[in-house]
Backbone atoms as SQL, in Angstrom:
CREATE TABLE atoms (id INTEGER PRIMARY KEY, chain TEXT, resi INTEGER, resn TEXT, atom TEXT, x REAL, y REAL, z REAL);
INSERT INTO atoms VALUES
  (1, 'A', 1, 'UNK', 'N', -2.261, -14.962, 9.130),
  (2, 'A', 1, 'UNK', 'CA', -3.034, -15.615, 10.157),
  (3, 'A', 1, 'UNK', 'C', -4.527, -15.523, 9.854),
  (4, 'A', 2, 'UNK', 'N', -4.831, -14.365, 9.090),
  (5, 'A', 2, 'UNK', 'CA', -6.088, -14.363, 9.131),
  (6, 'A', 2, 'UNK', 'C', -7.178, -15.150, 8.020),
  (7, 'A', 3, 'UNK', 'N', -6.136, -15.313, 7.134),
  (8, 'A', 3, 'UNK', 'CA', -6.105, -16.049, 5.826),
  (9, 'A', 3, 'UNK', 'C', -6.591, -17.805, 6.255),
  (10, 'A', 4, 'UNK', 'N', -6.266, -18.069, 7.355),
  (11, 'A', 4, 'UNK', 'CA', -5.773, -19.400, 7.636),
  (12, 'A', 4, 'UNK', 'C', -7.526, -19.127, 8.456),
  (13, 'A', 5, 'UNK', 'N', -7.988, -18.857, 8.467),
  (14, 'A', 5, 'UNK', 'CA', -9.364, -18.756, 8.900),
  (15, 'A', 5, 'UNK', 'C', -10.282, -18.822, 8.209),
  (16, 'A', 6, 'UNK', 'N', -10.503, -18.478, 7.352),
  (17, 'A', 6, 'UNK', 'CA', -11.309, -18.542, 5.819),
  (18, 'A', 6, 'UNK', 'C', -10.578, -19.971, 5.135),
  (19, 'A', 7, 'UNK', 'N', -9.598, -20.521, 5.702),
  (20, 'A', 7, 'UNK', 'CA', -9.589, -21.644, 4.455),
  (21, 'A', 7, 'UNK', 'C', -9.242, -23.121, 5.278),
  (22, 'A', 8, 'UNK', 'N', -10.620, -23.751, 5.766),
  (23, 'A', 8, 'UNK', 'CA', -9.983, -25.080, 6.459),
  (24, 'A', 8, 'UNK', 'C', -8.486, -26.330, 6.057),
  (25, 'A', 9, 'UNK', 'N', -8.980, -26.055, 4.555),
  (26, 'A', 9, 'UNK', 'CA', -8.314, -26.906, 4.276),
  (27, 'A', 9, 'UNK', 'C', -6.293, -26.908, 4.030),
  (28, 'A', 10, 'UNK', 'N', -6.337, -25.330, 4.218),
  (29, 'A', 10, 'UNK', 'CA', -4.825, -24.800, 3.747),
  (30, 'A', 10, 'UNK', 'C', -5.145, -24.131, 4.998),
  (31, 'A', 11, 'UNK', 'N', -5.729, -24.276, 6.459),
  (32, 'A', 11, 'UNK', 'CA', -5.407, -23.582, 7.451),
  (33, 'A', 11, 'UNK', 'C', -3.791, -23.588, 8.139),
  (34, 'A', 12, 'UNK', 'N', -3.034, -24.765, 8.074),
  (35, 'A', 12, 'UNK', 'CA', -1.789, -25.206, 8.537),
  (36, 'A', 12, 'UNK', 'C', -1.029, -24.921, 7.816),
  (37, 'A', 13, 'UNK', 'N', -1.106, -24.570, 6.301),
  (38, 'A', 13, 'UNK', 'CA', -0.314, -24.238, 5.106),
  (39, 'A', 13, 'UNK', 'C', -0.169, -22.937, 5.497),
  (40, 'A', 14, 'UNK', 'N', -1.345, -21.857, 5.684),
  (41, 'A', 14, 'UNK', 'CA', -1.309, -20.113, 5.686),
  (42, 'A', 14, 'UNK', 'C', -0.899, -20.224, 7.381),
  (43, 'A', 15, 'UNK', 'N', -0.999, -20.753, 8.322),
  (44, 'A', 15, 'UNK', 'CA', -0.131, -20.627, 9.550),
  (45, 'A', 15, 'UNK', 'C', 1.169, -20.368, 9.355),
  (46, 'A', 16, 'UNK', 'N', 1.647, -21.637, 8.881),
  (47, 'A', 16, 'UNK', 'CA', 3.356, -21.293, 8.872),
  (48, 'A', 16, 'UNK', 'C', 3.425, -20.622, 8.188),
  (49, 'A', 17, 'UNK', 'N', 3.121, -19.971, 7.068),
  (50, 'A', 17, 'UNK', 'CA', 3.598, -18.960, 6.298),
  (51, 'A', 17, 'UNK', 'C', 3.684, -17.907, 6.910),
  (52, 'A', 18, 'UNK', 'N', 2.369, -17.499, 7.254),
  (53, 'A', 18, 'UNK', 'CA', 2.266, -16.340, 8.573),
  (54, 'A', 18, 'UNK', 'C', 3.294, -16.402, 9.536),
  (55, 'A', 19, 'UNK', 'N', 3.675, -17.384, 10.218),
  (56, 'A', 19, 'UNK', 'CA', 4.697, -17.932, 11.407),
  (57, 'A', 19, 'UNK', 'C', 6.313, -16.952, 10.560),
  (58, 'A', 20, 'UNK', 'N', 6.249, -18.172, 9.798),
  (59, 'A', 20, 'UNK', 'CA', 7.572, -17.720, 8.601),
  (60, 'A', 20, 'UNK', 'C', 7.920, -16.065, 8.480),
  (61, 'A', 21, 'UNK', 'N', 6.625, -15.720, 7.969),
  (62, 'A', 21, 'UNK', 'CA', 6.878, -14.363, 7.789),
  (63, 'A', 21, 'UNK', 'C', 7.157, -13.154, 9.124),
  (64, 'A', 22, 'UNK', 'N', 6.626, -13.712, 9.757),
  (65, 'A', 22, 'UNK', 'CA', 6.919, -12.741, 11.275),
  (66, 'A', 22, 'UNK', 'C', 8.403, -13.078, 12.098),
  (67, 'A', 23, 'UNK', 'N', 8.640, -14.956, 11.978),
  (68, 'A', 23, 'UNK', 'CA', 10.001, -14.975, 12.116),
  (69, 'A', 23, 'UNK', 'C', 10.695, -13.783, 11.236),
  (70, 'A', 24, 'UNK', 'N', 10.745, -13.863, 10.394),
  (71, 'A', 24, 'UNK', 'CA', 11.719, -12.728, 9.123),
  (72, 'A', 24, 'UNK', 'C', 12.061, -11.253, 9.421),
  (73, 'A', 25, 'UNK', 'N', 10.155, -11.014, 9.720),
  (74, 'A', 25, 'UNK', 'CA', 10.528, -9.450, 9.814),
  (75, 'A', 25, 'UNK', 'C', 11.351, -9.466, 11.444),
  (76, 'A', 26, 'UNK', 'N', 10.853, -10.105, 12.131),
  (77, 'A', 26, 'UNK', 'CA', 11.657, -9.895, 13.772),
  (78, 'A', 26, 'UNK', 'C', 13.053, -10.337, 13.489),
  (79, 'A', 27, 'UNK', 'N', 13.709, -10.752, 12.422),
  (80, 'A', 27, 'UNK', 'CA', 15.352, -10.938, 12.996),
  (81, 'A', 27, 'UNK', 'C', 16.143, -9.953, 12.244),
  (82, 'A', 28, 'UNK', 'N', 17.201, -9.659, 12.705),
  (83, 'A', 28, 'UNK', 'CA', 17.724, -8.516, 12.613),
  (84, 'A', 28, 'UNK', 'C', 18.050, -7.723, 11.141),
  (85, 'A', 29, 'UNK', 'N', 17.577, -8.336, 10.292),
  (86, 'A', 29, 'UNK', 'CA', 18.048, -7.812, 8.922),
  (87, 'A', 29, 'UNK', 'C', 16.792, -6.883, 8.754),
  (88, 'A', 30, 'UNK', 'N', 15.322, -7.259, 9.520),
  (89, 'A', 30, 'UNK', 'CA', 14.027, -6.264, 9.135),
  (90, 'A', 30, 'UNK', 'C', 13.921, -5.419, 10.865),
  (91, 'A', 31, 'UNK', 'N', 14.272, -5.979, 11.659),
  (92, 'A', 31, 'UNK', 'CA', 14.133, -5.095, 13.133),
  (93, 'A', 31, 'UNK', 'C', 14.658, -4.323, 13.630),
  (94, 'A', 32, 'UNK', 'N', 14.235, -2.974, 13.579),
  (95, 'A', 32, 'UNK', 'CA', 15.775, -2.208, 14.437),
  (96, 'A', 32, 'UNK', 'C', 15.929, -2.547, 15.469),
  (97, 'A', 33, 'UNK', 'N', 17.457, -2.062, 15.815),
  (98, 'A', 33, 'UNK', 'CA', 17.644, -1.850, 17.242),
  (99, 'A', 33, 'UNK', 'C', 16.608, -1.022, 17.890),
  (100, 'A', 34, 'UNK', 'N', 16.856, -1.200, 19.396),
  (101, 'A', 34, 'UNK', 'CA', 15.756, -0.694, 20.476),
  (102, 'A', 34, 'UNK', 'C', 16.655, 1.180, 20.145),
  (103, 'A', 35, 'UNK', 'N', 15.724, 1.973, 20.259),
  (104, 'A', 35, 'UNK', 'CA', 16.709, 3.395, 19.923),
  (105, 'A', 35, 'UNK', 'C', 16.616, 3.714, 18.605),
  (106, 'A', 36, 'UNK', 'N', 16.747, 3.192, 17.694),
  (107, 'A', 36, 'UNK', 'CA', 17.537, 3.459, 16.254),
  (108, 'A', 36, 'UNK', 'C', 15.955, 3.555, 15.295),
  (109, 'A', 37, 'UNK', 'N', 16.375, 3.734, 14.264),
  (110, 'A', 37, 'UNK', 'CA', 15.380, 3.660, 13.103),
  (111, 'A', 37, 'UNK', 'C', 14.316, 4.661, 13.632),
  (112, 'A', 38, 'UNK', 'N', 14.521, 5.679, 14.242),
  (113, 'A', 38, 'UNK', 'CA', 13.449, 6.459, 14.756),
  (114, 'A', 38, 'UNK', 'C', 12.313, 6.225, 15.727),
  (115, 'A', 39, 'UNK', 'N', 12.690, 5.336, 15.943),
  (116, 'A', 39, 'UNK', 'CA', 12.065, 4.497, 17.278),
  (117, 'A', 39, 'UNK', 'C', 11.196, 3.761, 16.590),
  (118, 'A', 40, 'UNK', 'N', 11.251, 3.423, 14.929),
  (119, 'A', 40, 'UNK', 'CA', 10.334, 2.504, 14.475),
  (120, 'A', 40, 'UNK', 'C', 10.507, 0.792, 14.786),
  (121, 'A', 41, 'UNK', 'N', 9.821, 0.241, 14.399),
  (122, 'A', 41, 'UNK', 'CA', 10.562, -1.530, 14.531),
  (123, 'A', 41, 'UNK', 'C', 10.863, -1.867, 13.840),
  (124, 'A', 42, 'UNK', 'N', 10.336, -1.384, 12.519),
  (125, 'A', 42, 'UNK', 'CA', 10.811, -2.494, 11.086),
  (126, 'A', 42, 'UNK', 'C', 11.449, -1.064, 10.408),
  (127, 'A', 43, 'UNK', 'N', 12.556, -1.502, 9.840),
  (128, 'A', 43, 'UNK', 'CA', 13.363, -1.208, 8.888),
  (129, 'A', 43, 'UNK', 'C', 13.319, -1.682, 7.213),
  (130, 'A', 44, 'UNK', 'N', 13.804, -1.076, 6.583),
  (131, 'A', 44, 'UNK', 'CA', 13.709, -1.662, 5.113),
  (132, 'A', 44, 'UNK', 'C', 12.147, -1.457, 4.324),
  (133, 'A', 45, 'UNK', 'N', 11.240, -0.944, 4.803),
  (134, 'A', 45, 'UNK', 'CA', 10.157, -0.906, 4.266),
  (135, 'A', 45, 'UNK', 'C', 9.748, -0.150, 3.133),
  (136, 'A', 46, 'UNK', 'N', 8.885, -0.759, 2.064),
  (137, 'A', 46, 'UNK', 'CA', 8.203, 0.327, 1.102),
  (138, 'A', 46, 'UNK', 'C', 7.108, 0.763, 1.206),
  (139, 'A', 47, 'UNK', 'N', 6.924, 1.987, 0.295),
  (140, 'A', 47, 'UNK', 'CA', 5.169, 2.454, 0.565),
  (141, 'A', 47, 'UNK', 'C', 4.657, 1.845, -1.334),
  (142, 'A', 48, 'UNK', 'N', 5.643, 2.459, -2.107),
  (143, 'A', 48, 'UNK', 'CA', 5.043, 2.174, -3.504),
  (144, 'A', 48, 'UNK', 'C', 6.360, 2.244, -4.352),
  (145, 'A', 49, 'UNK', 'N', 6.730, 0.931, -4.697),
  (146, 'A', 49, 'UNK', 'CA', 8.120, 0.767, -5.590),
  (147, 'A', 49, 'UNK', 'C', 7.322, 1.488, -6.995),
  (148, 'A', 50, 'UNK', 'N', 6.535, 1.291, -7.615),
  (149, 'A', 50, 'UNK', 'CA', 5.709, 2.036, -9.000),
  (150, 'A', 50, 'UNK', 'C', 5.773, 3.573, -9.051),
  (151, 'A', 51, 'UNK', 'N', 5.729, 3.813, -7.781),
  (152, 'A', 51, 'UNK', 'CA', 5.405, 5.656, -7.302),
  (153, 'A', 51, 'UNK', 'C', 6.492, 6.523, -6.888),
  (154, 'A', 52, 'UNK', 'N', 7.808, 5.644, -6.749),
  (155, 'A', 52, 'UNK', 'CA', 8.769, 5.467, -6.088),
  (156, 'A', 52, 'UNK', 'C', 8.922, 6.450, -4.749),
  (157, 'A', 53, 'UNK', 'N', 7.943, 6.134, -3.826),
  (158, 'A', 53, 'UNK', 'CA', 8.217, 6.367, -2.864),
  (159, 'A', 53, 'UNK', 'C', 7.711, 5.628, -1.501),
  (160, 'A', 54, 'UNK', 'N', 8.271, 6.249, -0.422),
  (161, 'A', 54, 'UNK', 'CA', 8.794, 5.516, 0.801),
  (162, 'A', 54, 'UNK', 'C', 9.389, 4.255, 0.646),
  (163, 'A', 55, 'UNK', 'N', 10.818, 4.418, 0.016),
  (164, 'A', 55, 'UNK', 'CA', 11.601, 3.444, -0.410),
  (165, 'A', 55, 'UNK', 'C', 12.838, 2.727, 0.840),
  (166, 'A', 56, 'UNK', 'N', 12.536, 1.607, 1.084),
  (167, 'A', 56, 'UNK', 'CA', 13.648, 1.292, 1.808),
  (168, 'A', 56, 'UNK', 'C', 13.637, 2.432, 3.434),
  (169, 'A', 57, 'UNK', 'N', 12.518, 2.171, 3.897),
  (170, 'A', 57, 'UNK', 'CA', 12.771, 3.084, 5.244),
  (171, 'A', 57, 'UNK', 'C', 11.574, 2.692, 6.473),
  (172, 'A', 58, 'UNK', 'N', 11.172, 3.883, 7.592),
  (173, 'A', 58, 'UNK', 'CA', 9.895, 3.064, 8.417),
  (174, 'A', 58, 'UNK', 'C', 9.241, 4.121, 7.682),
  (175, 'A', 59, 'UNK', 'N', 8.072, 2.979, 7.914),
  (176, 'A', 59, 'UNK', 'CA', 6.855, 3.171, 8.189),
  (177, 'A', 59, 'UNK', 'C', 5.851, 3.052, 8.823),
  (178, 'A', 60, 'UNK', 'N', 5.227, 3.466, 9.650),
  (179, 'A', 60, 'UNK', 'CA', 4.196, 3.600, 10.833),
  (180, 'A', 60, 'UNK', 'C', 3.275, 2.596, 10.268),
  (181, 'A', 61, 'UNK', 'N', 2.563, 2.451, 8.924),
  (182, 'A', 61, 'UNK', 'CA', 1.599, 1.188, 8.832),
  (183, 'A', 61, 'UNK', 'C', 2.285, -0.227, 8.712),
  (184, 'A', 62, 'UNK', 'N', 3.583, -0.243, 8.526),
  (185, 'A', 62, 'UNK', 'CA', 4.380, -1.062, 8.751),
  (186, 'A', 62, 'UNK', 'C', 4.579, -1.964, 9.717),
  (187, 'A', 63, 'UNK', 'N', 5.101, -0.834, 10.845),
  (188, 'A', 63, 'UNK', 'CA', 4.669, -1.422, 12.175),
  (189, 'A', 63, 'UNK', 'C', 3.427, -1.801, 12.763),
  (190, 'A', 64, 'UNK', 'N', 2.529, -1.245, 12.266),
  (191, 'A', 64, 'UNK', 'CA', 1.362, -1.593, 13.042),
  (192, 'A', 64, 'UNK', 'C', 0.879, -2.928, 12.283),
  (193, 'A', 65, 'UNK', 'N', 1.310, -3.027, 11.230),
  (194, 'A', 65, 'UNK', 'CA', 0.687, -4.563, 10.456),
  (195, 'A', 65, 'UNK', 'C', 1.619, -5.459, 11.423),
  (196, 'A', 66, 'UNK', 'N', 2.754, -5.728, 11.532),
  (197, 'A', 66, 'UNK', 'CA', 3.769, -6.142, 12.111),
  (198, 'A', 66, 'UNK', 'C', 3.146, -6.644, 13.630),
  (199, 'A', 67, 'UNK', 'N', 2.533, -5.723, 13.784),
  (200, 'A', 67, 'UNK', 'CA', 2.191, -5.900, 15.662),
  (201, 'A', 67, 'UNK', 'C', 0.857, -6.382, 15.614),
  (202, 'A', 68, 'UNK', 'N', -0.369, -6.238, 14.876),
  (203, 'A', 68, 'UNK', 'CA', -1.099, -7.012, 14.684),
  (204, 'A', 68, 'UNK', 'C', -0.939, -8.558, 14.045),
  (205, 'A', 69, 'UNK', 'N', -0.341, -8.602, 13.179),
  (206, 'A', 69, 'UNK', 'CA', 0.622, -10.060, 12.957),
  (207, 'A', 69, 'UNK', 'C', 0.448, -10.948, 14.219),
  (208, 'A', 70, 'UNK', 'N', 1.382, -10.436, 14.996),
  (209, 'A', 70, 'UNK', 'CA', 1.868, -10.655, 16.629),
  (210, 'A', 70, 'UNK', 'C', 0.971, -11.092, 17.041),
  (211, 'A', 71, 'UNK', 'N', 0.086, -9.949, 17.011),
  (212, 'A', 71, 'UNK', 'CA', -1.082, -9.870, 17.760),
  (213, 'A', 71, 'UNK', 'C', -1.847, -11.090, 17.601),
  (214, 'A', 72, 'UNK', 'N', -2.199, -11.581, 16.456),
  (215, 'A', 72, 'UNK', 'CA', -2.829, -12.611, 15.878),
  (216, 'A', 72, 'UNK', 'C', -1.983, -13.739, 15.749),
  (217, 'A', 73, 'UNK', 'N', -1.166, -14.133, 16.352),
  (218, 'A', 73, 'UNK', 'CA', -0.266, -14.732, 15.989),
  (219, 'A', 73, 'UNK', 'C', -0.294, -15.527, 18.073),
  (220, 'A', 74, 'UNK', 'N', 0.085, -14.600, 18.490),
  (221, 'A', 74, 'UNK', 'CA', -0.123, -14.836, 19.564),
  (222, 'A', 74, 'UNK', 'C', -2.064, -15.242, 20.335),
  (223, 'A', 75, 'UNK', 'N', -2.649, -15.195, 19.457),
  (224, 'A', 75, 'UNK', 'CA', -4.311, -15.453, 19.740),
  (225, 'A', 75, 'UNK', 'C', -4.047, -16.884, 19.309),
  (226, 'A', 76, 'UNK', 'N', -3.535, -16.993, 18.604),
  (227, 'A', 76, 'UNK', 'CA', -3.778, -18.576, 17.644),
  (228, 'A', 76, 'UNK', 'C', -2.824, -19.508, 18.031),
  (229, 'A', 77, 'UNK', 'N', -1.739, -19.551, 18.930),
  (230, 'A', 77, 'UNK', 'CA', -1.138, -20.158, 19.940),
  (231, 'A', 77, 'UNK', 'C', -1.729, -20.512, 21.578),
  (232, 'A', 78, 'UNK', 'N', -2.504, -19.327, 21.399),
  (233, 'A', 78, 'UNK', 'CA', -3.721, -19.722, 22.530),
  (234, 'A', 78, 'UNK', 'C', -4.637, -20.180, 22.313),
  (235, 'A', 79, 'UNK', 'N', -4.782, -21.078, 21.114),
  (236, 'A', 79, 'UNK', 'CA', -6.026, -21.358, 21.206),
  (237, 'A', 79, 'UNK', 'C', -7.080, -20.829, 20.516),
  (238, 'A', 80, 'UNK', 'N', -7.117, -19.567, 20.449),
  (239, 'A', 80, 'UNK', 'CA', -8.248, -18.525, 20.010),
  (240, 'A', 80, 'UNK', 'C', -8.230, -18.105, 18.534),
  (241, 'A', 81, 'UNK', 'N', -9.222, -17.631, 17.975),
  (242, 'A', 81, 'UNK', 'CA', -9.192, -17.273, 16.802),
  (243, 'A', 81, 'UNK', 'C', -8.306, -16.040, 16.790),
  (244, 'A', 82, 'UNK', 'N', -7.651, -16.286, 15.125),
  (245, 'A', 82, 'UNK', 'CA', -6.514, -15.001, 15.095),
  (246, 'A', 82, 'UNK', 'C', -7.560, -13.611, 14.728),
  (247, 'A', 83, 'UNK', 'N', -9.020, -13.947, 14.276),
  (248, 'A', 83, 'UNK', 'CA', -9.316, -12.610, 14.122),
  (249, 'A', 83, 'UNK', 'C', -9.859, -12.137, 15.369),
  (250, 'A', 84, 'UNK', 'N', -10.100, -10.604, 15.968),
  (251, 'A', 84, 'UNK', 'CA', -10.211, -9.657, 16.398),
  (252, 'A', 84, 'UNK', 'C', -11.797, -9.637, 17.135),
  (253, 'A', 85, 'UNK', 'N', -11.932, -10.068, 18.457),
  (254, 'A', 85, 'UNK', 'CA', -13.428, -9.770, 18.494),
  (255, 'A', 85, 'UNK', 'C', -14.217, -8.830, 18.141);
């Protein structure tokens, strides 16, 4: 979303992608259940495939990219710029 701000001309191109990508992580193959995954939201996540670690599990910056996504995601359906006053 935020991408799509810096570039007039591929603004509608980096939307849906953004769109795309947040559909993905929210359906059930990247979202836990409400309860489960440690009360995280996203499942399946890495920290560093090279380093090999935090492989396939949550992660707290995970979620929070995830919910800012949202966050911005939901600004730019209103109307408003997706970045952050």
């Amino acid at each position: 979303m935020e991408l799509s701000e810096y570039s007039a001309d591929k603004k509608k191109e980096y939307q849906d992608a953004a769109i795309e990508l947040l559909h993905v992580l929210a359906s059930t193959t990247y979202k836990a259940p409400i309860g489960n995954n440690g009360n995280f939201l996203l499942m399946h996540s890495v920290g560093s495939i090279p380093h090999k670690v935090e492989i396939d599990g949550p992660l707290v910056y995970a979620d929070y990219y995830f919910l800012e996504g949202l966050t911005r995601y939901h600004r730019t359906i209103k109307g408003e710029s997706a970045l952050a006053n």
